[in-house]
Backbone bond lengths (Angstrom), bond angles and torsions (degrees), N, CA, C in turn:
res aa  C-N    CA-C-N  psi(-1)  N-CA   C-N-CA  omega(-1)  CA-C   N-CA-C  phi
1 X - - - 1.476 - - 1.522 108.83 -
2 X 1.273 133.33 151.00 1.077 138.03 -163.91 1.673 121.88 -149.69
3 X 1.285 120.50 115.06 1.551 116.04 -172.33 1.577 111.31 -90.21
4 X 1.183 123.44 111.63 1.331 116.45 140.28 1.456 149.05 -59.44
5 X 1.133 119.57 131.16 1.412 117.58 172.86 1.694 115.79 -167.26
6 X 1.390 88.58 137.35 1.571 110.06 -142.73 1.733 95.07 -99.71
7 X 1.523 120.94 143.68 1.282 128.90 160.44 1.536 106.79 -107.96
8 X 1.847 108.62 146.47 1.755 99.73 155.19 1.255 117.58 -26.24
9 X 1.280 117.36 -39.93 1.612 99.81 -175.41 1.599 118.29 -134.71
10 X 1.646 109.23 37.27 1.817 104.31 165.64 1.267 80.43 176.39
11 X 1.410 92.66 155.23 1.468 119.71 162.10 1.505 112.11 -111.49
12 X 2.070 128.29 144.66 0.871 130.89 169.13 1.165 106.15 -109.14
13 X 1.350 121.72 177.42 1.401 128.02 170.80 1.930 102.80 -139.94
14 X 1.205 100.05 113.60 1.441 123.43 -151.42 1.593 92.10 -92.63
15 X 1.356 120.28 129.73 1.929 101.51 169.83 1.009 106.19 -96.55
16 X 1.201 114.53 167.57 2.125 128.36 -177.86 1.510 108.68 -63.86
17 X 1.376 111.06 -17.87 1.534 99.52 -166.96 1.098 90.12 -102.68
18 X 1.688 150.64 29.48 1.335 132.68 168.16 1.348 118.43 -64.06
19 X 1.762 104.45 -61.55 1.530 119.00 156.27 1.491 122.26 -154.42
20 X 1.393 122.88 54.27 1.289 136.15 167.42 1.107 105.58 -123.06
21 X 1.513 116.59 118.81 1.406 126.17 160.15 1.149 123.50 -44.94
22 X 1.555 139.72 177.67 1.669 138.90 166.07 1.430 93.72 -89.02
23 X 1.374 100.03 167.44 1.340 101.56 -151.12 2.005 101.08 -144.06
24 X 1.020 142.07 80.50 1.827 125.42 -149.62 1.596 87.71 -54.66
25 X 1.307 135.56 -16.98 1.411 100.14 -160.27 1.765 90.91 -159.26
26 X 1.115 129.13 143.78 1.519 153.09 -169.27 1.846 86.04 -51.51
27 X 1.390 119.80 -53.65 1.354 139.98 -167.72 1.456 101.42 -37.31
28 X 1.446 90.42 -77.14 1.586 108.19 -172.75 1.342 124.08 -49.59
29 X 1.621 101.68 -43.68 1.923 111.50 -174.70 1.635 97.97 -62.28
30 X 1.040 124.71 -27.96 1.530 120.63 -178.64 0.899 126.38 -56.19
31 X 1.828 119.33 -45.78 1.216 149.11 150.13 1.676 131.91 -33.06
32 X 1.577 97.26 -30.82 1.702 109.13 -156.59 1.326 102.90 -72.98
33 X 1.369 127.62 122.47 1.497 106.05 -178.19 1.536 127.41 -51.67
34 X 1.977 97.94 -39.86 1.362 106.01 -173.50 1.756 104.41 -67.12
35 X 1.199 103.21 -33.51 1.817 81.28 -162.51 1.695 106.23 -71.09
36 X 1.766 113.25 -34.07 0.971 97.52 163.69 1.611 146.51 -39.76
37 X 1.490 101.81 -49.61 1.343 112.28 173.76 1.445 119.19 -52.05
38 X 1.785 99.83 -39.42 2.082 88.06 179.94 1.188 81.03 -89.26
39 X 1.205 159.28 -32.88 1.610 110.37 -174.88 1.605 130.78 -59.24
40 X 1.460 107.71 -27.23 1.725 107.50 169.36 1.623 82.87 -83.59
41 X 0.862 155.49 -128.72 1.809 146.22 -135.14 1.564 107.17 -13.98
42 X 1.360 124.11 -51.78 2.143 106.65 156.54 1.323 111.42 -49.15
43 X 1.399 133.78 -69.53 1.060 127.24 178.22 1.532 124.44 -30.12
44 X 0.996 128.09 -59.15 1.285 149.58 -177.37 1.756 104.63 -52.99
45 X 1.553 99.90 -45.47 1.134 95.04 -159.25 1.904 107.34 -87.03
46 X 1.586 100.03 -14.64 1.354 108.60 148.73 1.467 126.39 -32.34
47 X 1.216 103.34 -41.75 1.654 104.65 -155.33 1.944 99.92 -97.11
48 X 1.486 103.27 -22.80 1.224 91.31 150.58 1.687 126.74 -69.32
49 X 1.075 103.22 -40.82 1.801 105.84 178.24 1.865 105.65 -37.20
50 X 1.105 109.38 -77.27 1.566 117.52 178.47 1.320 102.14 -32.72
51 X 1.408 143.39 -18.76 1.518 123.44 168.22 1.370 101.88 -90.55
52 X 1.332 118.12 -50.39 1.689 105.86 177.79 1.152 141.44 -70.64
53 X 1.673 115.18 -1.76 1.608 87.03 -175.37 1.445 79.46 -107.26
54 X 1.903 139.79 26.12 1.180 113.10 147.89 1.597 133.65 -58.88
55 X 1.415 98.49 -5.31 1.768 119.61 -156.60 1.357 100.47 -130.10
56 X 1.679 123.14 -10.15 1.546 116.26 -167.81 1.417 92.15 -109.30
57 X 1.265 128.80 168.73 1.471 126.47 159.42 1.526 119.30 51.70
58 X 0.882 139.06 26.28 1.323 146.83 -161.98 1.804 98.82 -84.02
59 X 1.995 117.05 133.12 0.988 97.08 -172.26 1.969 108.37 -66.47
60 X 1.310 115.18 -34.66 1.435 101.00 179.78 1.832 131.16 -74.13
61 X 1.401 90.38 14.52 1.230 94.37 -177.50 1.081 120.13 80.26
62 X 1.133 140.16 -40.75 1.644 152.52 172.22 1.500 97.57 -6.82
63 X 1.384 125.22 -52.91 1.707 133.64 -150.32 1.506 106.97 -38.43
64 X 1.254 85.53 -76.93 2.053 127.72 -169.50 1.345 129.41 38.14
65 X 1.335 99.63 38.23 1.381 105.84 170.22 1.087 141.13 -72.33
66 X 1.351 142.93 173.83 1.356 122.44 -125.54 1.670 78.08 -121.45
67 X 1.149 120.33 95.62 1.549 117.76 157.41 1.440 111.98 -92.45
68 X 1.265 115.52 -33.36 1.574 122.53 -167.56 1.870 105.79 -71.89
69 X 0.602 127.97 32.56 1.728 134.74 -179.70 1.525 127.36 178.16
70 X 1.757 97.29 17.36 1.486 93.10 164.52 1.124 151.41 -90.26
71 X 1.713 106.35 8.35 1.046 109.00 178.95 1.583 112.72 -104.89
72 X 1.861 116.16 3.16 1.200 137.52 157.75 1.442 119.02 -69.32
73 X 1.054 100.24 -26.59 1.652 115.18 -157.73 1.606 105.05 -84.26
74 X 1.569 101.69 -4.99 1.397 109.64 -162.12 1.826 112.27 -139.49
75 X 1.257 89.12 2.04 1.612 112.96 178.87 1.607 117.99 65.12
76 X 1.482 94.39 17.98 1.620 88.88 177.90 1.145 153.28 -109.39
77 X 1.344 108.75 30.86 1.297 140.43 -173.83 1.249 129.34 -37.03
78 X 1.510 105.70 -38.01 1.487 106.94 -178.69 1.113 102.59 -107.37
79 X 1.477 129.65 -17.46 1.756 125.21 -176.61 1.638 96.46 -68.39
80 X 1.337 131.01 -36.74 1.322 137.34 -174.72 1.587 137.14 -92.09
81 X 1.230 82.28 7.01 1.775 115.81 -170.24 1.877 100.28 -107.09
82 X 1.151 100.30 -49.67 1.520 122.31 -174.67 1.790 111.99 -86.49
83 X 1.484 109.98 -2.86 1.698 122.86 172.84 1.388 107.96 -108.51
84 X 1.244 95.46 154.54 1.392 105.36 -175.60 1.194 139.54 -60.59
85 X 1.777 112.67 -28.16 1.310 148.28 151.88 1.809 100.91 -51.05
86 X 1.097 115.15 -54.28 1.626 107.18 -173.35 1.534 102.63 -83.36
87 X 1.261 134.37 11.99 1.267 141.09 174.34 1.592 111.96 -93.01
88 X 1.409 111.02 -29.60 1.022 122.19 -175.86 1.826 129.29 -111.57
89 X 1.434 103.98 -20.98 1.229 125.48 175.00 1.533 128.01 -108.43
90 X 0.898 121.95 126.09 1.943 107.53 -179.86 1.660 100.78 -70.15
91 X 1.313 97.72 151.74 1.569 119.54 -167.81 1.622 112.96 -57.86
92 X 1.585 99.69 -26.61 1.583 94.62 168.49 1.321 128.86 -149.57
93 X 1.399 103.52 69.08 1.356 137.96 175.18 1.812 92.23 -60.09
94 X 1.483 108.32 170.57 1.491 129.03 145.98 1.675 108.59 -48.50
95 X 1.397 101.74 -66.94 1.637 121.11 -170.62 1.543 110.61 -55.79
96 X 1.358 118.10 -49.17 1.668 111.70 163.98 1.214 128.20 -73.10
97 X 1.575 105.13 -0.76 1.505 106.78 -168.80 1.907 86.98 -89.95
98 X 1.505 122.44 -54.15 1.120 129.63 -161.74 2.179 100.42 -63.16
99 X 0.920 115.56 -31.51 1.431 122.43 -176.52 1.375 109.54 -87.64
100 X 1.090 140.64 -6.45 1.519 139.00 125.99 1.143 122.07 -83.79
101 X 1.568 152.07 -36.51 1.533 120.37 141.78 1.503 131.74 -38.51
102 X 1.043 113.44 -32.91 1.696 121.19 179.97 1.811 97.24 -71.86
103 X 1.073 117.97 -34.80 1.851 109.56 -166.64 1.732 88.20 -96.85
104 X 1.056 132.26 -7.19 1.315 124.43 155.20 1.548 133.40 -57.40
105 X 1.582 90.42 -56.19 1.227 128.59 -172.69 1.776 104.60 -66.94
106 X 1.097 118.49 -44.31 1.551 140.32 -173.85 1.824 100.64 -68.30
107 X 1.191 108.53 -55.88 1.808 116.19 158.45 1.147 107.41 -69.11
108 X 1.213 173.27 -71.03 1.414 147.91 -167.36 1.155 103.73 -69.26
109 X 1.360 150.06 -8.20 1.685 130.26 157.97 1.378 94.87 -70.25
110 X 1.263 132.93 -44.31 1.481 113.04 -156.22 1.395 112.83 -85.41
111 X 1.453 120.71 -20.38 1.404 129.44 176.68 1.767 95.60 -72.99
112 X 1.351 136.24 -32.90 1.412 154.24 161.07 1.549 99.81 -37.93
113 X 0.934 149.57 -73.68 1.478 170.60 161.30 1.655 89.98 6.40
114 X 1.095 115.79 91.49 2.024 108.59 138.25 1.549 89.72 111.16
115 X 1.856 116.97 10.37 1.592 94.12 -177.76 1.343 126.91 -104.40
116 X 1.844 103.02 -1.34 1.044 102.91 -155.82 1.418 151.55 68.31
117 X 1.480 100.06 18.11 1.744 126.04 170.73 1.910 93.52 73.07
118 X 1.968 105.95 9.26 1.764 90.98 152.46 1.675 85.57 76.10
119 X 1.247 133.47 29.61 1.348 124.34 168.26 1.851 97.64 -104.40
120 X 1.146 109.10 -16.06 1.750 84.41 -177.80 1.620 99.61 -113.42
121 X 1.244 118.66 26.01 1.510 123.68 172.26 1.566 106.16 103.01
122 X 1.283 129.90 166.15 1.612 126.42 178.46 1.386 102.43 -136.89
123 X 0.927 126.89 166.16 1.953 135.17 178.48 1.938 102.96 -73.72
124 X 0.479 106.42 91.98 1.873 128.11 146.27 1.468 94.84 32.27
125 X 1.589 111.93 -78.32 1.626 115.97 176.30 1.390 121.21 -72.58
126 X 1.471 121.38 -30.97 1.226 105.72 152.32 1.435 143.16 -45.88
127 X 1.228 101.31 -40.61 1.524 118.94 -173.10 1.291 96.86 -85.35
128 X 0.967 159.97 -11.88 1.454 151.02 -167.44 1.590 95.55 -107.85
129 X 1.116 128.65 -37.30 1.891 140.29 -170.71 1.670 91.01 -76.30
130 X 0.984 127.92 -48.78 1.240 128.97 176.17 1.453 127.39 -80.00
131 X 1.305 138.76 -30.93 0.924 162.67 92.32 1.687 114.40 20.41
132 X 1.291 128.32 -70.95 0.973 157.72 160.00 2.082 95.59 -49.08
133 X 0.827 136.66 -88.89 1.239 152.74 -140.04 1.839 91.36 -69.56
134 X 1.332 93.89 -41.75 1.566 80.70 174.02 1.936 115.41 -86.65
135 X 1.196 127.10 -21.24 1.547 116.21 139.97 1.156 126.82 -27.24
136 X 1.216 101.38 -48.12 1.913 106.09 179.38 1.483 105.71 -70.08
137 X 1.310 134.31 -56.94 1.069 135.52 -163.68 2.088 91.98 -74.83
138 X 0.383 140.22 -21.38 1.871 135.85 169.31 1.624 103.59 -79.60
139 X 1.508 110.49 -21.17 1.408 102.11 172.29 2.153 120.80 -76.86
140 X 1.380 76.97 -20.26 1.507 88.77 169.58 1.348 125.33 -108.45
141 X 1.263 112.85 34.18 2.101 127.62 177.23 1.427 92.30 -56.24
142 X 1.896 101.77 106.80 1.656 96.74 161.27 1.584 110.88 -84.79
143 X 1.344 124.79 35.86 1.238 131.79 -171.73 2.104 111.46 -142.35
144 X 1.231 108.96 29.38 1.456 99.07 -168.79 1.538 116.82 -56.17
145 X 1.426 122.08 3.63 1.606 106.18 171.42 1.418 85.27 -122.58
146 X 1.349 137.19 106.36 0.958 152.55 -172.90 1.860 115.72 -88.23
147 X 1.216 123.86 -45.88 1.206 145.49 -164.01 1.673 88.73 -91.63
148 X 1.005 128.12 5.63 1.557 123.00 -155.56 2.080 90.13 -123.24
149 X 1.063 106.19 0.71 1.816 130.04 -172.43 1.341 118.15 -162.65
150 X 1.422 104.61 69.13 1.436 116.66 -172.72 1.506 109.82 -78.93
151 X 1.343 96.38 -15.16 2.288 90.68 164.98 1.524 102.59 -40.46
152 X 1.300 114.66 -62.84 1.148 121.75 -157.45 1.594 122.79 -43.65
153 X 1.263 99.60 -35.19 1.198 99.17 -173.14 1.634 117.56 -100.12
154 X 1.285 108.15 -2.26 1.985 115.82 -170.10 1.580 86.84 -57.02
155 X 1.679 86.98 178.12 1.566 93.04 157.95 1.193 114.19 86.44
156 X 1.290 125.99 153.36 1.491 137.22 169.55 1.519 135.50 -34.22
157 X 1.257 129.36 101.61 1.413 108.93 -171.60 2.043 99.13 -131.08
158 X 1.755 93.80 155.43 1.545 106.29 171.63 1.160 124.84 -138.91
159 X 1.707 100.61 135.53 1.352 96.70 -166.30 1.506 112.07 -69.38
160 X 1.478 103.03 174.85 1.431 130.39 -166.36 1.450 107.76 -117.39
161 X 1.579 113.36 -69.66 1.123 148.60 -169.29 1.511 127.23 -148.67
162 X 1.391 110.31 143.51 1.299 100.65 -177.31 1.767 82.63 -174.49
163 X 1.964 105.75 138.32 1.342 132.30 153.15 1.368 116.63 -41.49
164 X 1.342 125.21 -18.57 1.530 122.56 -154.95 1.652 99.51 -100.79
165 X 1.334 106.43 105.36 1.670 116.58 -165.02 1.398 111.43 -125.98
166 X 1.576 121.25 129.58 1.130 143.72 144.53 1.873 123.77 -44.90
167 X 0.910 103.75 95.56 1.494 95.98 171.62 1.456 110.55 -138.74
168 X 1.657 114.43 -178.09 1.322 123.10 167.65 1.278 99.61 50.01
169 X 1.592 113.50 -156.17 1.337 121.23 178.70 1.495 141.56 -58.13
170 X 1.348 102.27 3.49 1.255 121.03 151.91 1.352 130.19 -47.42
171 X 1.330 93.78 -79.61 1.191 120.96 169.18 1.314 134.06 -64.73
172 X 1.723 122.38 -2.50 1.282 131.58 147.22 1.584 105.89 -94.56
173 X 1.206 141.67 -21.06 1.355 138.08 -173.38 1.951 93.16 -73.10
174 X 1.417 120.89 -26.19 1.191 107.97 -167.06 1.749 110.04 -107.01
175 X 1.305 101.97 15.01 1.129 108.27 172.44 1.864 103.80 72.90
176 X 1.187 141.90 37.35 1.440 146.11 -155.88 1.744 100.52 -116.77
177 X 1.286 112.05 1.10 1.530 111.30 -163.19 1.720 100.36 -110.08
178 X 1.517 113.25 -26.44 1.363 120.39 -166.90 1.556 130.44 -114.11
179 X 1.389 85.38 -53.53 1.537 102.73 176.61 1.247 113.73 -134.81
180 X 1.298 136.27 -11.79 1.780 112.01 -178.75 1.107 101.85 -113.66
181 X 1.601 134.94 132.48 1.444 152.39 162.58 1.243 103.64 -75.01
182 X 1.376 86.11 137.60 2.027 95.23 159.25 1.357 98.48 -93.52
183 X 1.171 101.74 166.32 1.809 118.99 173.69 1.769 89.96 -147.35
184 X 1.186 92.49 -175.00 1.769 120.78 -163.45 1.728 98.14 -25.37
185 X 1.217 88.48 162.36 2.149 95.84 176.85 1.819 73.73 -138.61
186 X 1.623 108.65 126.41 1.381 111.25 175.74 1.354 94.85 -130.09
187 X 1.691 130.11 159.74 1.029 149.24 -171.18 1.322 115.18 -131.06
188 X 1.383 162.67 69.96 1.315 166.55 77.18 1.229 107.27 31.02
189 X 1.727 113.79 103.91 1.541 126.37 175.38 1.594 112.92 -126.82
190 X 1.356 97.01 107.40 1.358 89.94 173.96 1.803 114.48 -113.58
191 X 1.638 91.03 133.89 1.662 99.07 -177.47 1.282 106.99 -57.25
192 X 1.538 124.12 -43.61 1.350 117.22 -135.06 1.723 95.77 -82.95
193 X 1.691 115.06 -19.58 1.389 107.53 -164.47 1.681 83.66 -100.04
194 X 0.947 135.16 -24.09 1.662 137.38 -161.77 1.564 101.97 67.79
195 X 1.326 109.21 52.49 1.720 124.66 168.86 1.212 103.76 -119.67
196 X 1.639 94.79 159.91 1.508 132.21 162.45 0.914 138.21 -137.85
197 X 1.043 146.56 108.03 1.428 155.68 -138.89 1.756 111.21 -131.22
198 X 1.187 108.36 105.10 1.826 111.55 -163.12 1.698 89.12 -117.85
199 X 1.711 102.24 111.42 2.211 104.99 164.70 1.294 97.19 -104.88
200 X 1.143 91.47 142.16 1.512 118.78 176.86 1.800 104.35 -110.14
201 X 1.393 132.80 102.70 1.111 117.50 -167.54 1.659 113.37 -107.85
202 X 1.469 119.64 120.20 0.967 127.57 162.60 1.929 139.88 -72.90
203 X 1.425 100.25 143.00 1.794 84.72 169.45 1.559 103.61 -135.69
204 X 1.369 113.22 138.28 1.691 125.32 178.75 1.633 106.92 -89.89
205 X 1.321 106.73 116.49 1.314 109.51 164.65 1.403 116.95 -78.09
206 X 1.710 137.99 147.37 1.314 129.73 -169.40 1.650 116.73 75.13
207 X 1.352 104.93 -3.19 1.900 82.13 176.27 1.638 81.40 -133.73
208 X 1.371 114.64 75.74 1.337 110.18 179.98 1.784 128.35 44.61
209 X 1.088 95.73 36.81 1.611 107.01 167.24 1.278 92.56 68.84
210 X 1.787 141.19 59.13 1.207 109.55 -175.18 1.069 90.92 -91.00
211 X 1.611 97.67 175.29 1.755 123.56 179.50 1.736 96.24 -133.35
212 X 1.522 84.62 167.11 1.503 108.08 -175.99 1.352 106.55 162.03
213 X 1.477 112.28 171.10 1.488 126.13 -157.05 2.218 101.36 -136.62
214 X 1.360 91.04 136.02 1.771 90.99 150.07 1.414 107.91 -113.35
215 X 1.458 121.66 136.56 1.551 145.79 -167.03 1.630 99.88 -124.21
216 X 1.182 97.09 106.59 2.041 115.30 162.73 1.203 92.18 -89.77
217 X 1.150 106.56 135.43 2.087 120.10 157.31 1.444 115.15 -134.29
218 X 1.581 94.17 116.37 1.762 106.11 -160.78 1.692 92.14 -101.09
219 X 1.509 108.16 178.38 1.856 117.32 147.84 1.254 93.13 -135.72
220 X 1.446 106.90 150.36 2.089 126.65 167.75 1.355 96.27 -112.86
221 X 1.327 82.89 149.40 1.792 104.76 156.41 1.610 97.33 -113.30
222 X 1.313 106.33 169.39 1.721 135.48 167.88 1.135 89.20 -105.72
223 X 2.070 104.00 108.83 1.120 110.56 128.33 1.444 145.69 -142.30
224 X 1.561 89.21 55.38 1.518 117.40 162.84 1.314 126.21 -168.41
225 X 1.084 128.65 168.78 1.991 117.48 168.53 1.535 99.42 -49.38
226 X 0.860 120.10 -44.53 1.886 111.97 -171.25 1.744 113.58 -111.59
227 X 1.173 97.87 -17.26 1.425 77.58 165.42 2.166 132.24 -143.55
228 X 1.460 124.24 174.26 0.776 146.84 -165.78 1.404 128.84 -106.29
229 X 1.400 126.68 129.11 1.832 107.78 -164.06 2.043 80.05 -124.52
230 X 1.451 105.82 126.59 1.085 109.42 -175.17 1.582 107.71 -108.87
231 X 1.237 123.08 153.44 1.579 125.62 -176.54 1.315 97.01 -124.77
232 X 1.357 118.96 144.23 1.552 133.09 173.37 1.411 92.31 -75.85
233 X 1.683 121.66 151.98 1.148 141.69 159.44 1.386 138.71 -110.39
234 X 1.652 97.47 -46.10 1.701 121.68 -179.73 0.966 94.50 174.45
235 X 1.683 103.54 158.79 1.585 142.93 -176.72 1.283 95.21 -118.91
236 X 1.506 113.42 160.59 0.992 124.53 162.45 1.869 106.46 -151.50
237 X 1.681 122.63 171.98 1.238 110.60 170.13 1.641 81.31 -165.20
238 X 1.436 107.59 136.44 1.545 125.11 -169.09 1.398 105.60 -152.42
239 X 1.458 113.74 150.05 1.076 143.24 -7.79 1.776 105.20 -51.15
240 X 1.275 132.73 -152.31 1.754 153.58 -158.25 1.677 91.03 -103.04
241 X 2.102 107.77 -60.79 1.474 89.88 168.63 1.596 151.68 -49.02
242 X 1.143 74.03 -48.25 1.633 96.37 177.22 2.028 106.10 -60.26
243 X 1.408 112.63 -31.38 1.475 97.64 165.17 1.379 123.82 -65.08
244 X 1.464 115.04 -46.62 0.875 126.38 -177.36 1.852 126.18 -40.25
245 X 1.132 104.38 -28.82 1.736 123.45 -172.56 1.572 91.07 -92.44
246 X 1.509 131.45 -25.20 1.153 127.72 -152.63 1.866 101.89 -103.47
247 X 1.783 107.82 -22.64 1.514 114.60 -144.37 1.558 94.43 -58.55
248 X 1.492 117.98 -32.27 1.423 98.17 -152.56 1.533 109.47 -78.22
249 X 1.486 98.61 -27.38 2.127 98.14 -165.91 1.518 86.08 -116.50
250 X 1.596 123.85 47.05 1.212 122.52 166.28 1.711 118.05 -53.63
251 X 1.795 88.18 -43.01 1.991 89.37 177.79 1.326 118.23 -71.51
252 X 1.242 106.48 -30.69 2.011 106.03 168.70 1.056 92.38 -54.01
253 X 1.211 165.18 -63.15 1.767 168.26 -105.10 1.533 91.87 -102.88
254 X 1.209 92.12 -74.99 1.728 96.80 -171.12 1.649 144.25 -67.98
255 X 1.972 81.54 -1.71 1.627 106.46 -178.16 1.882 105.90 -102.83
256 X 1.247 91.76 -16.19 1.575 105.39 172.08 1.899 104.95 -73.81
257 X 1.609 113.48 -50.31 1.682 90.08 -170.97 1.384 94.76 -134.77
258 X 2.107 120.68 37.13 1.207 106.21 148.72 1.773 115.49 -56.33
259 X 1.339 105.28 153.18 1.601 107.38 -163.14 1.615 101.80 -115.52
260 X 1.361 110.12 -26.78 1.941 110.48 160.27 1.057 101.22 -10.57
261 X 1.474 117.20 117.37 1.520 127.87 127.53 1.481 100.23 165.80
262 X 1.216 130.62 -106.80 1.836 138.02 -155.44 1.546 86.38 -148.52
263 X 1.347 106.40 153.53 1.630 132.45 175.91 1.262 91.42 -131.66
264 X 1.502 117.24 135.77 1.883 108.09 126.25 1.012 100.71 -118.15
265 X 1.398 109.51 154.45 1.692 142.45 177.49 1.603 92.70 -95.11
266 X 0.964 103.68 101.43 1.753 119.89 171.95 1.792 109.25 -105.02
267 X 1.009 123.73 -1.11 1.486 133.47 178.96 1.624 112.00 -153.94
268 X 1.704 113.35 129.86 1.381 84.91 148.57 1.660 79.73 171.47
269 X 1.545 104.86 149.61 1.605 122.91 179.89 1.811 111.36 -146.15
270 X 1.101 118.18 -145.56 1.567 99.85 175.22 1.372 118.24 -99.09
271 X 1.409 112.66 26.54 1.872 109.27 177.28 1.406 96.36 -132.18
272 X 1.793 111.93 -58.94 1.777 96.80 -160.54 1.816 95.27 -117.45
273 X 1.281 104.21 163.68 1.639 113.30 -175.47 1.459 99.23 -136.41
274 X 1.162 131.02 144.70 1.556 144.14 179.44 1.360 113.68 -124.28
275 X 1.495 123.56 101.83 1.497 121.05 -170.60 1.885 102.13 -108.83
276 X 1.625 102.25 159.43 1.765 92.26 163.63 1.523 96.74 -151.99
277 X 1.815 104.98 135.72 1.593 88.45 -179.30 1.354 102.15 -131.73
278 X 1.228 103.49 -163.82 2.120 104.07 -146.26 1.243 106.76 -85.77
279 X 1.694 133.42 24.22 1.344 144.04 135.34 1.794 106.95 -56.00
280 X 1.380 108.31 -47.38 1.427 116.31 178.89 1.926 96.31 110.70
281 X 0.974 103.67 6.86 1.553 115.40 168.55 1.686 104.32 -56.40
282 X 1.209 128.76 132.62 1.374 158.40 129.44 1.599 129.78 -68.24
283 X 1.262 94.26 118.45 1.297 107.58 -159.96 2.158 120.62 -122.94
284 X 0.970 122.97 104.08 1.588 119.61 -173.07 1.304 105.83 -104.84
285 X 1.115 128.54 139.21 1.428 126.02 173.39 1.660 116.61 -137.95
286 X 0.968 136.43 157.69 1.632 140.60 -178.54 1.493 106.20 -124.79
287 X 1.586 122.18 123.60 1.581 113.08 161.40 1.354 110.74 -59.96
288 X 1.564 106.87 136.14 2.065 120.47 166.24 1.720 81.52 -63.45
């Protein structure tokens, strides 16, 4: 028996013994918890495929991603050699490449769980387990000239995670302990202007739930396959109230997520991107 499943740009042909049990009757396999479960984990890992073989196999070569050492890159050689999946697949297919980013990807959401995208600091071993897990996943960039495929990166992005933390007196000088919520940190990149546009959206408890946003607007240049030298442009903070609570430690504000300086794009496909810049800041992001 044999599963298909098709990307914009390839089709695989998946065998039954990857991870679907036999089944006496169409009825039952529907039912099975396990086969269910790897069938959404293929699926899933489908949807990684459609970012990589934009970057894998490419006829001009441009791609060059690292399929040929990913299952080194991750120490798993013999766990995948000795499975049934590595019985049946070479170690660095498209298809094994996309089914270890996805079980990557699946562990850094859950290590993600309860931190708050790591803006008010994380516990020591957490942050290092997570930390760690996304190294691995930058060890497998099916995109290492990144700046060289700027589709990839336009468009809407949200953070996940990021090193860049509020604490201590910071974070009571800005009022972050009592009454003002953060909400979303979004990133808006547009190729065509060579902008960036990062909201940071706030909400005030006690003045009728207000809301409002602070807006940085940077420009980059390319200056490298992986990386970006960004220039501050303008701040902004809106509505009038919402400055007002902000006017006095406005420069603490803006020295916290001015973004001036160098990026590299050490990760990135059509959902999540992994940046680090010469603060030593760490950076995860997800396309809306």
């Amino acid at each position: 028996m044999l599963l298909f499943l098709s990307t914009t740009s390839c089709c695989f042909r998946i065998p039954h013994v990857l991870c679907l049990p036999p089944s006496s009757s169409p009825h039952k396999s529907q039912q099975n918890p396990t086969r269910k479960a790897c069938h959404n984990r293929v699926l899933r890992s489908c949807n990684e495929l459609s970012a990589i073989v934009v970057c894998l196999g490419r006829e001009d070569g441009s791609g060059g991603g690292s399929r040929g050492g990913i299952v080194k890159a991750f120490g798993r050689d013999e766990d995948m050699r000795n499975s049934s999946a590595g019985s049946v697949f070479s170690l660095d297919t498209p298809f094994q490449t996309a089914l270890v980013v996805e079980d990557l990807k699946e562990a850094v959401r859950k290590s993600l769980e309860g931190i708050n995208r790591g803006i008010f600091g994380v516990e020591s071993k957490k942050k290092a387990n997570l930390e760690e897990l996304i190294e691995q996943l930058e060890s497998v960039n099916p995109c290492p000239r990144p700046t060289d495929n700027m589709e990839m990166l336009k468009g809407e992005w949200r953070l996940l995670y990021s090193t860049v933390s509020i604490l201590g007196r910071k974070r009571t000088k800005l009022g972050l302990r009592d009454f003002i919520t953060l909400g979303d940190f979004l990133q808006t990149i547009d190729i065509e202007q060579n902008q960036a546009v990062n909201t940071i959206a706030f909400s005030v408890a006690g003045l009728g739930m207000l809301t409002g946003s602070f807006k940085v607007v940077a420009t980059y240049t390319v200056s490298s396959p992986t990386r970006v030298i960004i220039q501050f442009e303008e701040s902004a903070i809106a509505p009038e109230e919402l400055l007002s609570l902000f006017q006095k430690n406005y420069d603490l504000l803006l020295s916290i997520f001015n973004p001036e300086g160098w990026l590299e794009i050490t990760y990135v496909d059509n959902f999540w991107r992994v940046g680090r810049d010469d603060k030593g800041n760490l950076f995860l992001v997800e396309r809306t």
